[in-house]
Short mmCIF file of the C-alpha atoms (twelve columns), coordinates in Angstrom:
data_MODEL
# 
_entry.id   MODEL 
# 
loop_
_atom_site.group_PDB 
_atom_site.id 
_atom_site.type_symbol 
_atom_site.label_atom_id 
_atom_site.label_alt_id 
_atom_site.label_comp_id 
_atom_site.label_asym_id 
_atom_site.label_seq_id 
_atom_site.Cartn_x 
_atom_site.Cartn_y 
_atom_site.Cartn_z 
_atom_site.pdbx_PDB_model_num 
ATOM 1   C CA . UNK A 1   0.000   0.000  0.000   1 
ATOM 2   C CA . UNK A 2   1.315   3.709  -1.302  1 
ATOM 3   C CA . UNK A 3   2.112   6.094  1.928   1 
ATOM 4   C CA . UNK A 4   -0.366  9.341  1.393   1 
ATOM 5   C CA . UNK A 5   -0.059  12.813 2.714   1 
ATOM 6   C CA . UNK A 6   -2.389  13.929 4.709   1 
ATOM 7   C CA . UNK A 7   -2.668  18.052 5.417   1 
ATOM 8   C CA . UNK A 8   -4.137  19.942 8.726   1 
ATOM 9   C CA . UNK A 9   -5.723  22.983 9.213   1 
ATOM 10  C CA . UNK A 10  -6.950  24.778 12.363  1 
ATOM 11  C CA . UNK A 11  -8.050  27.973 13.027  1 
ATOM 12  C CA . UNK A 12  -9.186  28.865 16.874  1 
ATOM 13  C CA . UNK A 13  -11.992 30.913 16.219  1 
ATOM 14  C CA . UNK A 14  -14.765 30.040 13.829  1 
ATOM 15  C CA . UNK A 15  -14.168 33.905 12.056  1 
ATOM 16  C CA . UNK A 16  -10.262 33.187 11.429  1 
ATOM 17  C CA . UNK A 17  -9.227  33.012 7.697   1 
ATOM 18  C CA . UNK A 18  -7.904  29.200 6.819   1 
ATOM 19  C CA . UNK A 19  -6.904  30.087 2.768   1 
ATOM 20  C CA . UNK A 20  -3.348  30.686 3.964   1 
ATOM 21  C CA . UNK A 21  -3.125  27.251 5.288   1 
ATOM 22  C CA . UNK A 22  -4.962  25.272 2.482   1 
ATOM 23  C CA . UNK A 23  -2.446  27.169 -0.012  1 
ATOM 24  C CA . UNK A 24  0.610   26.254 1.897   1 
ATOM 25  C CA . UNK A 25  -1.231  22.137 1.708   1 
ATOM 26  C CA . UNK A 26  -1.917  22.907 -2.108  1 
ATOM 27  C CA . UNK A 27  1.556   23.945 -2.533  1 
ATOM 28  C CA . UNK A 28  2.377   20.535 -1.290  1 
ATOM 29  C CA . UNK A 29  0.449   18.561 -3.734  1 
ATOM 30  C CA . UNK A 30  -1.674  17.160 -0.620  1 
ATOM 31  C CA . UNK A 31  -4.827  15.749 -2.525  1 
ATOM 32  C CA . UNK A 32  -7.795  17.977 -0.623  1 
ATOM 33  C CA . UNK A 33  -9.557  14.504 -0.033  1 
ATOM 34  C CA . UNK A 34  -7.408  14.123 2.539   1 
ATOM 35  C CA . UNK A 35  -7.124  17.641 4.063   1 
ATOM 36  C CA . UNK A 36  -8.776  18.081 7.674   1 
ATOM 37  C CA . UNK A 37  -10.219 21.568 9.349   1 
ATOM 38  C CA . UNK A 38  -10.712 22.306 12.717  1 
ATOM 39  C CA . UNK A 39  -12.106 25.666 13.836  1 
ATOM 40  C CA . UNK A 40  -11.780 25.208 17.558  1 
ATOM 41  C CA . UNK A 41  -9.013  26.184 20.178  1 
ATOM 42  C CA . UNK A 42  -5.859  24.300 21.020  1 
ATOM 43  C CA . UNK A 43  -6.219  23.687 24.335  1 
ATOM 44  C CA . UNK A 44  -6.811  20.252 23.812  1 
ATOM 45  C CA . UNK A 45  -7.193  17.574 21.298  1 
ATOM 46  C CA . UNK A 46  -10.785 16.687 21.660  1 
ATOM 47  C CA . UNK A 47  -11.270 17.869 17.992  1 
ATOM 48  C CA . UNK A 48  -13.836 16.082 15.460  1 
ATOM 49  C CA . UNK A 49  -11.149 16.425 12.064  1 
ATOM 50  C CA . UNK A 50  -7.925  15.743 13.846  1 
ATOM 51  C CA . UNK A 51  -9.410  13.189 15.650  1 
ATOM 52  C CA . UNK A 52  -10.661 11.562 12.081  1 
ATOM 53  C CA . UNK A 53  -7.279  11.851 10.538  1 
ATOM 54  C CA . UNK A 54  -5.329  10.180 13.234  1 
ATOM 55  C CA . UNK A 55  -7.917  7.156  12.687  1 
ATOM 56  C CA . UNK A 56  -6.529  7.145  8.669   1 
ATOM 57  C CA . UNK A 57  -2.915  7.448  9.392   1 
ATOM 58  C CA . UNK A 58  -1.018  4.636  8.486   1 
ATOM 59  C CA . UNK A 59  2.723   4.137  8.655   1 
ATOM 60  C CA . UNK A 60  4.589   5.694  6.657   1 
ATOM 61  C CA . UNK A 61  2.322   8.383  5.768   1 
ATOM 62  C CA . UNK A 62  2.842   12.059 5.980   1 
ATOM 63  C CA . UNK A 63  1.075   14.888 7.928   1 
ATOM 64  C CA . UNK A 64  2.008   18.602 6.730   1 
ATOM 65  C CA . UNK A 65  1.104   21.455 9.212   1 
ATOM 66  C CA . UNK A 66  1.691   25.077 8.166   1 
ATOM 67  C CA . UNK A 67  2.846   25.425 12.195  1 
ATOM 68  C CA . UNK A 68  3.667   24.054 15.575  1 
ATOM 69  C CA . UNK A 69  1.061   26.098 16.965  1 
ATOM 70  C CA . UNK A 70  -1.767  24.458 14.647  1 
ATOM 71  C CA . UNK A 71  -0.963  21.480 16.216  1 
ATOM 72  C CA . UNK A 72  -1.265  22.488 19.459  1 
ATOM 73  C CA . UNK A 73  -0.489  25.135 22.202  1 
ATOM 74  C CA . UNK A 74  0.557   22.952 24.916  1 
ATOM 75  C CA . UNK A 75  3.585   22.012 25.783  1 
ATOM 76  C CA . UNK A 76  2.976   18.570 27.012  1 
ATOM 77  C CA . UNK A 77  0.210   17.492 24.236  1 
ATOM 78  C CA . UNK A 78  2.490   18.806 21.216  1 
ATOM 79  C CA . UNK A 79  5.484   16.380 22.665  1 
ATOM 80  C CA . UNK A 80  2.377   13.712 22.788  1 
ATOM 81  C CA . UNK A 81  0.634   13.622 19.299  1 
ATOM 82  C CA . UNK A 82  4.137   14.097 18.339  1 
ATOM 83  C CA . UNK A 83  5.217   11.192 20.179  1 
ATOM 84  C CA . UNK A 84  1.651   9.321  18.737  1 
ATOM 85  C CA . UNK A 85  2.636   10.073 15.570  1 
ATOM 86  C CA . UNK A 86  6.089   9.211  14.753  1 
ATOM 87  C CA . UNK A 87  6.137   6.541  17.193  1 
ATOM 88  C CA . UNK A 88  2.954   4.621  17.958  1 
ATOM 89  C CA . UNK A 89  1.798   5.344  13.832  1 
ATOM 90  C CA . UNK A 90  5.197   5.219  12.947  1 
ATOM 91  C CA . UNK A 91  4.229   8.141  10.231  1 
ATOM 92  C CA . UNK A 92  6.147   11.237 9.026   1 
ATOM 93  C CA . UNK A 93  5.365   14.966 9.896   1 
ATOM 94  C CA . UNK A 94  6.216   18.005 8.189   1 
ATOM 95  C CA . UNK A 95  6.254   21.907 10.038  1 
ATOM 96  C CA . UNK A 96  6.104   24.064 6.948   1 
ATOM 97  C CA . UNK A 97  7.254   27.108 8.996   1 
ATOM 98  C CA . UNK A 98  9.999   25.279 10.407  1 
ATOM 99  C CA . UNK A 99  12.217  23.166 7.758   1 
ATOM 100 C CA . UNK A 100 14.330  21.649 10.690  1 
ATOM 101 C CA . UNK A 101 10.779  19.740 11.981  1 
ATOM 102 C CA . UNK A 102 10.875  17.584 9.351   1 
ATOM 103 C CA . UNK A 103 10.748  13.815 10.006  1 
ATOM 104 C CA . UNK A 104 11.191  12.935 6.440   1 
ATOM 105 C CA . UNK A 105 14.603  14.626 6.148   1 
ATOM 106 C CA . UNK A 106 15.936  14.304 10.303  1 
ATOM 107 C CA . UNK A 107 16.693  9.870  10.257  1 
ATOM 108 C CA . UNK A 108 19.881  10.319 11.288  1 
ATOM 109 C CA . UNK A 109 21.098  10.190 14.808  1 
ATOM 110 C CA . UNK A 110 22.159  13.760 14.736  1 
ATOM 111 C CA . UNK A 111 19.403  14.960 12.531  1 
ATOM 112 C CA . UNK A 112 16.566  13.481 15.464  1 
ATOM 113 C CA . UNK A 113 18.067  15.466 18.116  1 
ATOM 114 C CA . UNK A 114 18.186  18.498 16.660  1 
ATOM 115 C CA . UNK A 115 14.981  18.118 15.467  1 
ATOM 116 C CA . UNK A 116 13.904  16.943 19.305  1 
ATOM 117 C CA . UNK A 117 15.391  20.382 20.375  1 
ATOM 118 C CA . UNK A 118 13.831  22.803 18.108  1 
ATOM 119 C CA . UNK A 119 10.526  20.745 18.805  1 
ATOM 120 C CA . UNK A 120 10.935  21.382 22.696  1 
ATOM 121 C CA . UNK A 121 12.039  24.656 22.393  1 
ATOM 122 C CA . UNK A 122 9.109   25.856 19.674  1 
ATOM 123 C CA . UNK A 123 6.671   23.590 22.119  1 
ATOM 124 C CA . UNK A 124 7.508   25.938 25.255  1 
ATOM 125 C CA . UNK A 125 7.224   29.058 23.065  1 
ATOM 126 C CA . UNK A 126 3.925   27.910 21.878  1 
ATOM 127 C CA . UNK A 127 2.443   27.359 25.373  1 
ATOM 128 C CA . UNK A 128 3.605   30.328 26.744  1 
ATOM 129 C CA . UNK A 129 2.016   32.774 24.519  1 
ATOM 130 C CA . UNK A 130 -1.222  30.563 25.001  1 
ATOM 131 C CA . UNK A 131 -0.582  31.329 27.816  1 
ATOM 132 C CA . UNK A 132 -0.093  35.271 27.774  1 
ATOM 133 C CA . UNK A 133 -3.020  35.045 25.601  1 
ATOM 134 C CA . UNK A 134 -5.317  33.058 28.408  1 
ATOM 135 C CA . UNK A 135 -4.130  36.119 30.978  1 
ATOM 136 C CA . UNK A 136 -5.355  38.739 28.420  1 
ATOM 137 C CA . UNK A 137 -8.414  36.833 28.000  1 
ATOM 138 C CA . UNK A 138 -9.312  36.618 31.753  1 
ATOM 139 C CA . UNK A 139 -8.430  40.415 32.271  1 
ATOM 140 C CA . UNK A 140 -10.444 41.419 29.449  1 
ATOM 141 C CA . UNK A 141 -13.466 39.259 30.595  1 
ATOM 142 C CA . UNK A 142 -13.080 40.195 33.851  1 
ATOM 143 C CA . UNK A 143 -12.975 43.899 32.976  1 
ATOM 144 C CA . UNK A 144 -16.262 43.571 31.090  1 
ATOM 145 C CA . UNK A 145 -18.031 41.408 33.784  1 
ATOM 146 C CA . UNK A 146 -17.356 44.639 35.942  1 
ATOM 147 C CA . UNK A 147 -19.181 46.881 33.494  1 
ATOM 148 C CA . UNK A 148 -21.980 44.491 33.618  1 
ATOM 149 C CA . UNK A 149 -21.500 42.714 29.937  1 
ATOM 150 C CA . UNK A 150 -22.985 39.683 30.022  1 
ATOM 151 C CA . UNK A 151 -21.614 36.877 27.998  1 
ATOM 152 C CA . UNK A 152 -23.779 34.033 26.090  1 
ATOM 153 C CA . UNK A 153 -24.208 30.398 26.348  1 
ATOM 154 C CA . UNK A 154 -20.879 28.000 25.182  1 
ATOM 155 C CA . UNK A 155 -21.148 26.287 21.896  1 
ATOM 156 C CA . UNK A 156 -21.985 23.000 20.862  1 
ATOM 157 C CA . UNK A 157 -19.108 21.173 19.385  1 
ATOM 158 C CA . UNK A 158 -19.779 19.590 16.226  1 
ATOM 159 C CA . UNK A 159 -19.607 15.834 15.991  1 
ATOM 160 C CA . UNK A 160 -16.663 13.527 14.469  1 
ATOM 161 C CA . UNK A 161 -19.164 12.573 11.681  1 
ATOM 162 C CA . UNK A 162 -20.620 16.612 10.457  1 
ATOM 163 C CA . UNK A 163 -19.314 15.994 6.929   1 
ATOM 164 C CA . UNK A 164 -20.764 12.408 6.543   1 
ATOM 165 C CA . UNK A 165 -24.259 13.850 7.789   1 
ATOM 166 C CA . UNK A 166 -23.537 17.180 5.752   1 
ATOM 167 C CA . UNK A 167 -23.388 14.433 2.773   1 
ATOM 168 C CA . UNK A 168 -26.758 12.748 3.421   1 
ATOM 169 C CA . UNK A 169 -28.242 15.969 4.052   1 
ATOM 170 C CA . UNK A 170 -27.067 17.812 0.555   1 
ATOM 171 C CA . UNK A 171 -28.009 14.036 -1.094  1 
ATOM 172 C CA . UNK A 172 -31.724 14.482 0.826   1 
ATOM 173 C CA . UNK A 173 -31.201 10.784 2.225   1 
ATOM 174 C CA . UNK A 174 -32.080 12.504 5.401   1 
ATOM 175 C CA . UNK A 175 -33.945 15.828 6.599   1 
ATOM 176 C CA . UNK A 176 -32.844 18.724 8.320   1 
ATOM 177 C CA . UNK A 177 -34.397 18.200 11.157  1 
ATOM 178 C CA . UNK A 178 -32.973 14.498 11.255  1 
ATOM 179 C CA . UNK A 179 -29.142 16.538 10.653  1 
ATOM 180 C CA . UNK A 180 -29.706 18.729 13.332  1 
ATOM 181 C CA . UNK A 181 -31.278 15.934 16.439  1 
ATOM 182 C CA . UNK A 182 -28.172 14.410 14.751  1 
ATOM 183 C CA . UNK A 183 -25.727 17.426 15.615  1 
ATOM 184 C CA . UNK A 184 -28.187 17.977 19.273  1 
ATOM 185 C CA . UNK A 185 -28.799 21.420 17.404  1 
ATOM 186 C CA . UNK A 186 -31.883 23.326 16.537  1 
ATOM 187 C CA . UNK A 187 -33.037 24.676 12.757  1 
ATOM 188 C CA . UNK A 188 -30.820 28.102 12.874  1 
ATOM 189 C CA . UNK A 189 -27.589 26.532 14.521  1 
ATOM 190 C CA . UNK A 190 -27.437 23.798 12.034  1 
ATOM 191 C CA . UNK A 191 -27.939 26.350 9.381   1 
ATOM 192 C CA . UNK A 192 -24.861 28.244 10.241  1 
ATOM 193 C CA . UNK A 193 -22.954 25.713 9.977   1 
ATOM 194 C CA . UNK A 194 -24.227 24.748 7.084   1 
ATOM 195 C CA . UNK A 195 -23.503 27.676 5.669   1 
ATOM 196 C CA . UNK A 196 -19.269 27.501 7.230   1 
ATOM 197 C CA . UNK A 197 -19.092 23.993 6.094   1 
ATOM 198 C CA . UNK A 198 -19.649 25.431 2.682   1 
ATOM 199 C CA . UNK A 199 -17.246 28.509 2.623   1 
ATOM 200 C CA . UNK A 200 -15.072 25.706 3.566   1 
ATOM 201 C CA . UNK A 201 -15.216 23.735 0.594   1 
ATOM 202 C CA . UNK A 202 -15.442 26.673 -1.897  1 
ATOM 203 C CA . UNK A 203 -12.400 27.848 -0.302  1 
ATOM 204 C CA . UNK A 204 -10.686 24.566 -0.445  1 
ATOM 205 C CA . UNK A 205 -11.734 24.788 -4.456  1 
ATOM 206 C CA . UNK A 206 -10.668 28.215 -4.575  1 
ATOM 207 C CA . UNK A 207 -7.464  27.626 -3.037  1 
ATOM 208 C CA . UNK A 208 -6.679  24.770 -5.033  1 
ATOM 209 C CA . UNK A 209 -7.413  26.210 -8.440  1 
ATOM 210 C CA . UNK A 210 -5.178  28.989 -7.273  1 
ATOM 211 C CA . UNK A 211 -2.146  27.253 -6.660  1 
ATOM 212 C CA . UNK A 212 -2.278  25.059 -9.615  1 
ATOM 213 C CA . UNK A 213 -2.419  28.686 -11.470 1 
ATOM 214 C CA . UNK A 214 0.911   29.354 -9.646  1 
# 
């Protein structure tokens, strides 16, 4: 069986910009089949695409991420999937932003622990401006909480299988309402993410066409 590249994207907020990424991918020649978008923080790894492609990795495949911090932002879980990834999967991965955090290139003896260093050192750097970041955050919300704002209801995260039930849905194999008791959303929250799930793929297309014009 041929080793395939697989490409990830995330963005933390669902209003970030992910053509940047998907270029960088494109650039690559990963196939968009096999490119996976999250729009949710770093903190942790509970997330529905990343989650999906770690099920298809196989060894020797590849995984290309634009940057450490797409990854993650924690010290401890970027050394993990790391760890998951070259050792338990036994696959490659690629840090565009970074050419020394490249698996594919560091097999050496020598190569590996430089590569182990920059990892460690970008790692820490990573967590601790999540971490200035998570101070801001509290101050700021804090600060508005004092001037009486009042801040809505968390989220529902969407589940590991949104683009299979996106598919039935667009196909009409089943209704909206059955997509969104599916999702444990109502009519207008299923709608928006309707709605993101398609910028999504008409950037992908966009994004795609545009690098093969380059």
């Amino acid at each position: 069986m041929s080793s395939k590249v697989y490409g990830y994207i995330r963005v933390s907020t669902r209003e970030q910009n992910i053509d940047r990424q998907i270029v960088s991918l494109f650039k690559e020649k990963v196939d968009e089949k096999n490119m996976f978008i999250d729009r949710q923080s770093g903190k942790d790894f509970q997330r529905p695409a990343y989650e999906e492609m770690m099920r298809n990795i196989q060894e020797g495949d590849l995984i290309i991420v634009k940057s450490i911090d797409r990854l993650g932002r924690n010290y401890h879980e970027i050394m993990e999937q790391w760890r998951i990834i070259t050792k338990e999967k036994k696959a490659d991965i690629r840090i565009q932003d970074m050419p020394l955090l490249d698996t594919t290139k560091t097999k050496d003896l020598l190569g590996t622990f430089i590569s182990d260093i920059v990892l460690q050192l970008l790692s820490f750097v990573a967590e601790n401006e999540r971490n200035n970041i998570r101070q801001r955050q509290a101050e700021g919300i804090a600060a508005a909480k004092a001037k009486g704002v009042r801040f809505g209801k968390p989220t529902i995260p969407l589940p590991e299988n949104f683009p299979e039930l996106y598919q039935e849905w667009e196909a009409a194999h089943i209704s909206l309402e059955e997509f969104a008791r599916s999702c444990n959303m109502g009519r207008s929250t299923i709608y928006k993410h309707i709605s993101r799930h398609r910028k999504d793929l008409c950037r992908i297309n966009f994004c795609r066409n545009d690098a093969r014009k380059k």
